[in-house]
Steps between C-alpha positions, in 0.01 A plus 500: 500500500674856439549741792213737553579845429324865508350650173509920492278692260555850436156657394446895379116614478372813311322597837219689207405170393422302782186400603311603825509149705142433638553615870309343788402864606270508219288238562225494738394268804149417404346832704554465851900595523643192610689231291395158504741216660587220290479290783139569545429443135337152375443376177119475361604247267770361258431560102374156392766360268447181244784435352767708647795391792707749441329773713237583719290813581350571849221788500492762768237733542556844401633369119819372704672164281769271650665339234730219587706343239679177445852652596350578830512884412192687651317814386232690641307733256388841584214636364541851351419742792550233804766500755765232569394336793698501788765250588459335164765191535812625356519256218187546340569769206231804466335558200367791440199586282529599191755312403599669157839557445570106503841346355371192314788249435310198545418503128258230606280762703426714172205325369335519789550904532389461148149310592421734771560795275765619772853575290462875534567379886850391385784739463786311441637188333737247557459310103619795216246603228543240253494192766138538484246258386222700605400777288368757803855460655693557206246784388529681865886459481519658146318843596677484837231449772675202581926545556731249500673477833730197463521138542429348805895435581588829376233777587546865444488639834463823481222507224293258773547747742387803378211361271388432879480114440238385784533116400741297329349191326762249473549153360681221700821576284543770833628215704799467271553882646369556809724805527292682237214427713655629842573822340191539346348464854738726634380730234140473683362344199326138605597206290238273400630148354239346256519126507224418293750271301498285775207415511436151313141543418420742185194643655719558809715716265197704392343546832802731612247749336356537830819580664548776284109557480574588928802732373333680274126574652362251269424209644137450428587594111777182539281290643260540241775479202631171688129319527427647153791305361404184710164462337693512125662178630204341641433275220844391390584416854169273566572295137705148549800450462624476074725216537764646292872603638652861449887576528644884587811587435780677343870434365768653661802639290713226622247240314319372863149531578292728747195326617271566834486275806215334548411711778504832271230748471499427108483090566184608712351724216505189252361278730210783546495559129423095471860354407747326695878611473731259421772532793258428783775376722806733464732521787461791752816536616535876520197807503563543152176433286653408167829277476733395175539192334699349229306464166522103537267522828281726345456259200416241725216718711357723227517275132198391531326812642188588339559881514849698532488845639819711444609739741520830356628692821895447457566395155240766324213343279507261177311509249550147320608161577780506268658770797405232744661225343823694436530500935520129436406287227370237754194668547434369139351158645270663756156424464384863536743592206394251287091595551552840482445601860788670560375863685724821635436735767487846457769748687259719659356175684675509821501873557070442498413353852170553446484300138584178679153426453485565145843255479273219656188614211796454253646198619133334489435614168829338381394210635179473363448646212665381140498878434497788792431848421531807703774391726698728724836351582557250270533426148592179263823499358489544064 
């Protein structure tokens, strides 16, 4: 292990362009003077969660949320023109409303700002303009309403600080440099860690729209969104089971193949879509949810898939088999190839949490129909 050692930042500010912080003078105490004691404050009730283990929500009267995520990090949120309560425990982060200066580097997290019509509430960005998928981010980044602020190992200081961040969003990447999140804290600006990824359910993965429903003031408008999107599945998820087999994957540059662990998120949306994927029993022997294998072992699971699914995310799209085949003329002899059922994933997939749904619709179409129109995320390879 190397020897621990101190990290110094020099930071200048343009004292004209910082933000007021939201000081506790300015809020009220409800009308009769006195703050309220977090130790005499209970919970009414806990947001009722289906899917979701990454966090919970515990509902206080007053608009007071305790959110408690799956790091163990605590936050209480304010609403707009409350008072902290008094000896609040001195690890639970305050959060006060609005929040809407946000730095979003959980790239994750934008689709759900997105869905609740909520990016003007983001200031800053930790993914540069043409990273984005999503047309609203990339449009808000263009005409400047949304800056870029730096990667989450390598954020500019001193434009967080006087765009008077009052949340960072971060991915778990931040535990690879916990000493960007210690000075953001020292900064005053609460760090948030989204962990959505780990969850191993896709609906899990879209019902962090609450979460940020609770940031935002929104939460009936997320719950609605969420339940609205449950009823699209409603039928595909109460059909039986297809029969047929589906492999995901990709080729790395070194010739090996990505594929998900059984226990992925993505081997749970084929088995909702109606399929079964083809490496049901993949070792878990680290928290990774894909691992590599040589081509030969791939051959063996996957030839006689009846559907392959190429990841798009690392290795950019195809458009014909002829590109597939030059990864590795192997894949010549799989069934899927042969038939014709060889289907790609589009890029802006993974940056839309809330299309998981619409990757189950498409995966059930696949699997059904001869012929599927109108899908979202996937299409057949020429």
């Amino acid at each position: 292990m190397s020897e621990p050692h101190e990290i110094q930042y020099s930071l200048r500010f343009d004292s004209g362009s910082i933000r007021p912080v939201k000081e506790e003078g300015e809020e009220n105490t409800g009308g009769n003077g006195q703050r309220i004691s977090w130790s005499q404050m209970r919970p009414s009730a806990s947001m009722s969660l289906s899917y979701a283990s990454q966090f919970t929500v515990d509902l206080y009267e007053g608009g007071f949320r305790l959110i408690s995520i799956g790091d163990g990090s605590r936050y209480l949120v304010v609403p707009q023109g409350q008072e902290v309560p008094e000896g609040l425990d001195e690890e639970i982060q305050v959060l006060r409303q609005p929040l809407d200066r946000i730095y979003l580097v959980a790239t994750s997290a934008m689709d759900l700002f997105r869905s609740l019509d909520s990016l003007d509430q983001i200031r800053l960005s930790g993914t540069r303009t043409e990273g984005w998928h999503i047309v609203e981010a990339r449009q808000a980044m263009e005409e400047g309403r949304i800056l870029y602020a730096g990667k989450y190992n390598a954020p500019d200081y001193e434009l967080i600080y006087g765009e008077g961040c009052d949340l960072a969003v971060e991915s778990t990447m931040i535990y690879h440099s916990p000493e960007v999140k210690e000075r953001l804290e020292e900064l005053e600006i609460p760090v948030l860690v989204e962990r959505s990824s780990y969850e191993s359910h896709p609906l899990g993965r879209m019902e962090w729209l609450k979460l940020y429903g609770v940031l935002l003031g929104k939460e009936e408008l997320a719950q609605e969104i969420f339940d609205k999107n449950m009823e699209r599945l409603e039928d595909v998820l109460s059909q039986p089971a297809t029969g047929k087999t589906v492999a995901f994957f990709y080729i790395n540059s070194n010739g090996s193949v990505n594929v998900r662990k059984s226990g992925d998120y993505v081997a749970e949306m084929i088995r909702m879509a109606g399929g079964t994927y083809v490496f049901q029993n993949l070792a878990e022997e680290n928290a990774l949810s894909t691992m590599n294998m040589q081509m030969e072992d791939f051959y063996l699971g996957a030839k006689d898939a009846d559907v392959l699914i190429y990841n798009s995310t690392i290795d950019g799209q195809l458009e014909t088999v002829d590109e597939l085949l030059a990864k590795s003329g192997l894949l010549a002899d799989f069934k899927a190839v042969r038939e014709g059922n060889v289907w790609c994933t589009r890029e802006n997939l993974f940056q839309s949490a809330m299309g998981l749904g619409d990757m189950i619709l498409d995966i059930h179409a696949v699997l059904t129909d001869h012929q599927p129109r109108n899908l979202t995320y996937l299409y057949r390879l020429n």
